[in-house]
C-alpha positions, 0 to 999 in steps of 0.5 A, spaced: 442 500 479 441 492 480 436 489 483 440 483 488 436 476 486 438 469 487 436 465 480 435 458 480 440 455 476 440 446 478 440 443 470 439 449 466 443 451 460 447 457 461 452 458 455 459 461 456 463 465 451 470 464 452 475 459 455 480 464 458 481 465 466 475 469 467 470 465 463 474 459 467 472 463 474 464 464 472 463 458 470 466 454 477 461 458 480 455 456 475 456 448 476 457 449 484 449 451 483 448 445 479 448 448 472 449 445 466 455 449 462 455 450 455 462 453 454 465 457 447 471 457 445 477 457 440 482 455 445 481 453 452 486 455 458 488 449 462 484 450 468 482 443 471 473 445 471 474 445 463 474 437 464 468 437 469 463 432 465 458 438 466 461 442 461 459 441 452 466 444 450 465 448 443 471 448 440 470 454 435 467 460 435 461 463 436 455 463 432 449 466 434 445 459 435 449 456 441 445 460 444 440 455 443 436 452 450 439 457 454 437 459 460 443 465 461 449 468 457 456 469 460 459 473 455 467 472 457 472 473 452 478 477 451 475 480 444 470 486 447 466 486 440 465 478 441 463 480 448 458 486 445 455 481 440 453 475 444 449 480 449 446 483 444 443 477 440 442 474 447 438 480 449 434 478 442 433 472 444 430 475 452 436 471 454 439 475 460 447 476 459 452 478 463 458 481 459 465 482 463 466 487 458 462 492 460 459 493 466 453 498 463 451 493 458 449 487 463 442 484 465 445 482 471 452 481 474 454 476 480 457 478 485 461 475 490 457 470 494 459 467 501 455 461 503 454 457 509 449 451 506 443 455 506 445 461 508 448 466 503 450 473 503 452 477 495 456 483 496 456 487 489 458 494 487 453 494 481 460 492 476 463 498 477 468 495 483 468 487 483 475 487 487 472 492 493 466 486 493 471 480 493 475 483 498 469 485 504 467 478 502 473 476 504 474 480 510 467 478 512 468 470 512 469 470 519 463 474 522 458 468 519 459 461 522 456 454 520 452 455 526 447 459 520 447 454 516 445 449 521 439 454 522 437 454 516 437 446 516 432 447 522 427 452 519 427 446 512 426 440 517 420 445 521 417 447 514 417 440 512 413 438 519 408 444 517 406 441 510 406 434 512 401 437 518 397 442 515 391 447 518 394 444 525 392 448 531 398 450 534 402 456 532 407 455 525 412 451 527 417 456 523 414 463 526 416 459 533 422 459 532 423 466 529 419 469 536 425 464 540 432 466 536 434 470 540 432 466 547 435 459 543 440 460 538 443 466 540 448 463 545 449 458 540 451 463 534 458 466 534 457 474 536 456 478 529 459 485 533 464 490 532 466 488 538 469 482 537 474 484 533 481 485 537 482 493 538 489 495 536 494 501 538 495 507 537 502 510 537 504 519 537 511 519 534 515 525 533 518 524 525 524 529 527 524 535 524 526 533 517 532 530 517 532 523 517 537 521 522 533 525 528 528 519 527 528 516 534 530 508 535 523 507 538 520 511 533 523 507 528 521 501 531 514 503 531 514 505 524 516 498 522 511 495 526 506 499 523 499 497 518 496 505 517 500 511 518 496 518 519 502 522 517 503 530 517 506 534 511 512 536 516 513 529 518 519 527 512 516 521 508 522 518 507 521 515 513 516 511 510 520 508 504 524 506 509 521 502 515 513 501 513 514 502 505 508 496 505 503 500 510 496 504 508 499 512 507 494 518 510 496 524 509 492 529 514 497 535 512 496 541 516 500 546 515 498 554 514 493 554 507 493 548 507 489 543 511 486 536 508 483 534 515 480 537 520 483 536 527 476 532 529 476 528 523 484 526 524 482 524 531 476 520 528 481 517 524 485 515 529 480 511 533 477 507 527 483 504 524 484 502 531 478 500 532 480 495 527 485 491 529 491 495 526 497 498 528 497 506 527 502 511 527 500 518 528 506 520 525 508 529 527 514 533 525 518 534 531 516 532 537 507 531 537 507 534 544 509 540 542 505 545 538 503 538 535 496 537 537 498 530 541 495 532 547 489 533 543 488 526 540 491 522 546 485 524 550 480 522 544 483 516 544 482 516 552 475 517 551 474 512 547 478 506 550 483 506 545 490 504 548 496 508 546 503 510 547 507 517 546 513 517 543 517 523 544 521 526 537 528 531 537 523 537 536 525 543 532 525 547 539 532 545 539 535 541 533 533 547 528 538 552 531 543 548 533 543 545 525 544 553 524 550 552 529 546 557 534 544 554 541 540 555 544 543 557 551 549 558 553 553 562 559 558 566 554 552 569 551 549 570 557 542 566 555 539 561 561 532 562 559 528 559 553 521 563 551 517 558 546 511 560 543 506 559 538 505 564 533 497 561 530 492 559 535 486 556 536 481 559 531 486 564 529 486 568 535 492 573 535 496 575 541 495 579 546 498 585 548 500 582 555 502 576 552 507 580 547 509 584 553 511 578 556 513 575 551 518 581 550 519 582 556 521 575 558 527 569 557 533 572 554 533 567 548 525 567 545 524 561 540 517 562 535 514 557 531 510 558 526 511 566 525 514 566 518 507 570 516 507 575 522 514 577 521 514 584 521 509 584 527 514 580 531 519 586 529 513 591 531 511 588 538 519 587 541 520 593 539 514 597 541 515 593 549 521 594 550 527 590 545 533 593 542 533 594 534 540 592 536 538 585 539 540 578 534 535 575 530 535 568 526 530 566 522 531 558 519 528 555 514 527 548 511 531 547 518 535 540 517 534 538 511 539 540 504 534 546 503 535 549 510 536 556 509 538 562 515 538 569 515 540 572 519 541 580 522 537 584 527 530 586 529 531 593 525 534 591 519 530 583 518 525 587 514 529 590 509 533 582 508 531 581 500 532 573 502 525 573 505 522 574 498 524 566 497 525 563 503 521 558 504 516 554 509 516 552 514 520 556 519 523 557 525 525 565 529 530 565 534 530 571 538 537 573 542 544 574 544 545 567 542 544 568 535 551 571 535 554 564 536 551 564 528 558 563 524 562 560 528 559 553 529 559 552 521 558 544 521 552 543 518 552 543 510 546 542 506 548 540 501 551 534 504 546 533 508 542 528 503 549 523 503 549 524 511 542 523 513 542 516 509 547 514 513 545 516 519 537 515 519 538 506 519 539 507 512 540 499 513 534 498 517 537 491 519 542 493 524 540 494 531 544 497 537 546 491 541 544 495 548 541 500 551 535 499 545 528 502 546 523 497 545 516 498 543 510 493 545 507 492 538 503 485 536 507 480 534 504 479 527 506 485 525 513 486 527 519 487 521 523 481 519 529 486 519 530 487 526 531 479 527 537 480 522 542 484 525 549 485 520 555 486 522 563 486 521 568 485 525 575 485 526 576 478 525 571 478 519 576 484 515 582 480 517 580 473 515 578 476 508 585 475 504 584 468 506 577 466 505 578 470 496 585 464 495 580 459 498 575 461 493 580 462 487 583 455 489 576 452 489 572 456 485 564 455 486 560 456 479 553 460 480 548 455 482 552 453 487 553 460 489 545 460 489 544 454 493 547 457 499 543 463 499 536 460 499 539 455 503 542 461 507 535 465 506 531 459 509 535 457 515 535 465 517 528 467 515 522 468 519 516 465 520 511 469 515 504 468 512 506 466 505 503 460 501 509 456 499 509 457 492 508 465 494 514 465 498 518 460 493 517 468 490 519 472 495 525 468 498 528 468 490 526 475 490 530 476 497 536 473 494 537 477 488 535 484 493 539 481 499 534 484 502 530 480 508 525 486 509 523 483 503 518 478 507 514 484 509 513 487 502 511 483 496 503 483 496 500 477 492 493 478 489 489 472 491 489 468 484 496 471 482 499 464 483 495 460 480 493 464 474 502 466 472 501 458 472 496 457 467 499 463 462 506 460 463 503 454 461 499 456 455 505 460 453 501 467 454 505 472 451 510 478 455 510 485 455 516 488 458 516 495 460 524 496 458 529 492 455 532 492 460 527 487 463 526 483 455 534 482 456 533 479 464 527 475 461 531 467 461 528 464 454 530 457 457 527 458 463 520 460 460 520 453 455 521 450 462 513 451 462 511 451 454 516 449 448 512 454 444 516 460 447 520 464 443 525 471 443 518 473 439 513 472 445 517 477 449 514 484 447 518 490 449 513 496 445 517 502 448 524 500 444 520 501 437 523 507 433 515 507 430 511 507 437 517 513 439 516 517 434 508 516 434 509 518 441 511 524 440 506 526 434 501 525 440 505 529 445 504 522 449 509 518 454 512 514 450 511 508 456 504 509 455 503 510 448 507 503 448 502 500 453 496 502 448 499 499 443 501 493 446 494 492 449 491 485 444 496 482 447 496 485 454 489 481 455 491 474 457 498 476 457 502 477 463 505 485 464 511 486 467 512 494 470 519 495 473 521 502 470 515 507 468 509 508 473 505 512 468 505 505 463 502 502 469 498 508 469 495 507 463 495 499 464 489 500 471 486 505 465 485 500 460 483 494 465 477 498 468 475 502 461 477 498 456 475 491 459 482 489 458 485 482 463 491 480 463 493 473 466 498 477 471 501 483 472 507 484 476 508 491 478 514 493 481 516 500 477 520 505 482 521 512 483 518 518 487 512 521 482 505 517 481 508 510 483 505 509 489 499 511 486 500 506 480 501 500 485 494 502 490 490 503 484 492 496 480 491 492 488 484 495 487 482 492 481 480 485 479 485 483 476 491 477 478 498 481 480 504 481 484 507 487 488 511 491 492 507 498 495 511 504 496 517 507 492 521 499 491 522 495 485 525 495 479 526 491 473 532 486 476 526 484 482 520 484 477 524 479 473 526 475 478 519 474 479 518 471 473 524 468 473 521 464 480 513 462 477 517 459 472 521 456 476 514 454 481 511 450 474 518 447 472 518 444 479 525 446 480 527 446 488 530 452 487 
């Protein structure tokens, strides 16, 4: 555990080892306090603060004498023994040391420090998490003015009119100006309180239970305005890859034996991300107010003054069955009233007999949610009061999905049916005439209902219908590009095709100028977005290559990601790809556009080699990753590009946070269903440089074209 204490560093030699970009970073902080740097390294990176005058540049490598005069060590290089030795003789020496390297061998860490002139507040994580420590700094910024550093200017004048006045009788003119702050400065001081933060919104909206296409068009829209979604295990997670791919994931699964969540902690959940400003979706399989729970959570967020809306969803009261083609009224099957109940109660109580009498007793068709484990007590309590054991009974499975199962017979033989051993959760009884309709609506296939949903449920969330539209009031900031960029194909569009391919063909375009049009197109169509122009020189190049504009809204840069990629490229810092398919996209010239030096050789794919694969298998290791532990010398201060396999960026965030290792860039964009959203959350959070897409998108064409765009940012093309 560190003690905080602030040092007194103006015109103190403080030695650095190293010349990379975290050496470049400590050393930024160093002169803004007024050091004087002594910085050693065998090469230094092009980082304008290596030429402040401050500095004595020692070209070579380090010796135990440089430490000579110094007042700190900073121990900053890529090569972890080098680091080691520089502490340990600083140690010697009672100098005390900082080794990036190793958290745990520090006489003192620095942390990131906000200041307002005098005024400065440090947030540290012990070593442990410095980019949790930047980012609450970062986020913190607005909560202190200029004003406390105007305040700090008063208290030095008042201390300077107490020494040049000593032993005076009146009180301290300091002591004053504490006992008045509260009476004098506070109106003139920004207010420093939760309550200043504007308060988001909450939105509870019915998922649909389980195919995709059952989304509602206001429920879509809600997801894509979306900054947290709280979802359910019930609620398809699809739906997130598809409208809000970029927004933080909560799961709060509740389903019976499994329950990550209590219902206060969910309703907590909802009104604190609110209380920060963010736009949540509380998103529930089938509709949230039934059997959801959403009554419960509207009226905590009433109690706490947190505006919401409900948003309705298909429930599985009727969509489920009607997938299994049963409806659930229908006069020829002489069905006009509807039991629903809810077979799990609060705190586990059962039913009671006069509600199972009822029950029994009731509507002519009865629908049971959450009964599959008390099946055998639904066939026992409808017989007992007064149901046939001739009477039609359904249970549906995994309704509306490609897994949907039916099994159908009566209350007397369900029991004895050998599918209730496999079939699976959740699912849905349906009780009466109606289910003899089973068999003869035979339009749903499972088997295909992968292909239709992803046709169905705004598989091209671009399109928007053109009336009769929901609208959903969200904050202007957080709503989807796509929305803006309806596409569609008319008649006339068709028919003028024929035309338009002899028009190309008599004058054909070559691919720059194919490509001119599209980022001018791209330009001209794209919203206004948050990016930085050298960010969205990026973004835009990876909206070309995707022909994707919900681009705008997922690529995620790091705070130093651009500048670092700049200094790599140019110093000719070498790539590790993580397929060959990315090796063979990586354009040679365009890299030798930053610095000659880069050759077919600076390009390093570990994972073709027939002697890592075979090592791979010896250890019983993923070859991917037993390539990333291969690659690591060149992995610090290299730039990494991830587009295919999630456990190699696994294996990268491990050897960041225990290795030491510090790549200049990492571009993380690999695809797929298993770890990859993981992977990408667990590198945002590290102190490292990267360029990403949250979620399940990527691939190794868009990690490349993002390469390919840095590049081009240092090579000063247009393009």
């Amino acid at each position: 555990m560190f003690l905080p204490i602030a040092l007194n560093v103006e015109n103190k030699l403080c030695l650095i080892v190293g010349g990379g970009v975290i050496a470049a970073h400590k050393c930024r902080v160093l002169l803004e306090h007024g050091a004087i740097v002594r910085a050693v390294s065998t090469s230094f990176s092009d980082d304008p603060v290596w030429s402040d005058p401050r500095i004595e540049r020692v070209c070579e490598s380090y010796r135990r004498e440089q430490l000579s005069g110094a007042a700190l060590c900073i121990a900053a290089t890529s090569d972890r023994h080098v680091n080691h030795s520089a502490a340990q003789h600083a140690g010697e020496l009672s100098i005390p040391a900082l080794n990036v390297s190793a958290p745990g061998e520090c006489d003192w860490i620095m942390p990131a420090t906000l200041r307002r002139g005098a005024f400065t507040v440090s947030f540290g994580t012990d070593g442990l998490f410095p980019a949790l420590a930047a980012h609450v700094k970062k986020n913190s910024a607005a909560l202190f003015g200029d004003d406390l550093s105007r305040l700090c200017e008063e208290a030095r004048r008042l201390r300077e009119e107490a020494k040049a006045h000593p032993g005076g009788e009146s009180e301290h003119p300091l002591r004053a100006l504490s006992a008045s702050l509260a009476a004098f400065w506070q109106p003139r001081l920004p207010s420093y309180t939760a309550e200043t933060k504007t308060t988001g919104k909450v939105f509870l909206v019915g998922a649909g239970p389980g195919d995709i296409g059952l989304i509602t068009v206001k429920g879509a829209s809600c997801l894509r305005a979306a900054s947290v979604v709280i979802h359910d295990a019930l609620a398809n997670r699809e739906l997130l890859d598809i409208f809000c791919s970029g927004a933080v994931r909560v799961d709060v699964s509740k389903r019976k034996g499994l329950c990550l969540h209590m219902q206060p902690e969910i309703n907590q959940m909802l009104i604190d991300w609110a209380r920060r400003g963010h736009t949540v979706v509380r998103l529930k399989g089938g509709d949230p107010m039934i059997f959801g729970r959403g009554g419960e959570e509207a009226r905590a967020l009433t109690s706490a003054g947190i505006p919401f809306e409900i948003v309705p969803g298909v429930s599985s009261l009727s969509a489920v069955p009607a997938y299994a083609g049963i409806p659930v009224t229908d006069r020829e099957f002489g069905s006009a009233s509807i039991g629903v109940y809810s077979l799990h109660r609060r705190n586990n109580a059962g039913l009671s007999e006069d509600q199972w009498r009822g029950m029994a007793q009731g509507a002519e068709t009865l629908v049971l949610f959450m009964g599959m484990s008390l099946l055998s007590t639904v066939v026992e309590k409808l017989l007992q009061y007064g149901r046939s054991e001739a009477e039609p009974i359904a249970l549906i499975t995994q309704g509306t999905t490609s897994r949907q199962q039916e099994i159908v017979a009566t209350l007397g033989t369900i029991l004895t049916r050998d599918e209730l051993r496999t079939a699976g959760s959740p699912g849905l009884i349906v009780v009466g005439s109606v289910v003899k309709a089973y068999g003869l609506l035979p339009w749903f296939n499972p088997q295909e209902a992968n292909s239709a949903a992803q046709a169905m449920a705004f598989a091209t969330p671009d399109s928007a219908p053109s009336a009769g539209s929901a609208s959903v009031a969200v904050p202007q900031h957080a709503a989807s590009s796509s929305e803006s960029h309806p596409q569609t194909i008319s008649d006339s569009t068709a028919i003028a095709a024929p035309a338009l391919i002899h028009t190309l063909l008599r004058s054909p375009m070559d691919g720059e100028a194919i490509e001119t049009l599209s980022l001018a197109t791209i330009d001209r169509e794209a919203p206004p977005n948050g990016y930085s122009p050298d960010e969205w020189a990026v973004v835009r190049r990876l909206i070309h290559t995707s022909a994707d504009f919900a681009m705008i809204d997922l690529v995620r840069f790091s705070s130093d990601a651009i500048g670092s990629a700049r200094r790599a490229l140019r110093t000719g810092a070498p790539i590790f790809a993580d397929s060959n398919m990315i090796r063979a996209g990586i354009s040679l010239a365009r890299l030798r556009s930053n610095c000659p030096s880069y050759s077919a050789a600076s390009i390093h794919c570990h994972v073709a080699d027939p002697d890592v694969a075979a090592e791979a298998r010896s250890q019983h290791l993923p070859r991917s990753l037993f390539a990333v532990r291969k690659a690591a010398p060149l992995l610090d201060c290299g730039i990494a590009l991830f587009g295919n396999a999630p456990v190699a960026l696994m294996e990268l965030n491990r050897a960041i946070l225990e290795d030491g290792i510090r790549p200049a860039l990492v571009i993380a964009m690999p695809v797929g269903f298993v770890h990859v959203e993981e992977s990408k959350q667990e590198l945002m959070s590290l102190n490292v440089p990267w360029i990403s897409i949250p979620g399940r998108r990527g691939g190794s064409t868009l990690a490349v074209a993002t390469l390919h765009a840095l590049c081009m940012l240092n090579g000063g093309s247009a393009q």
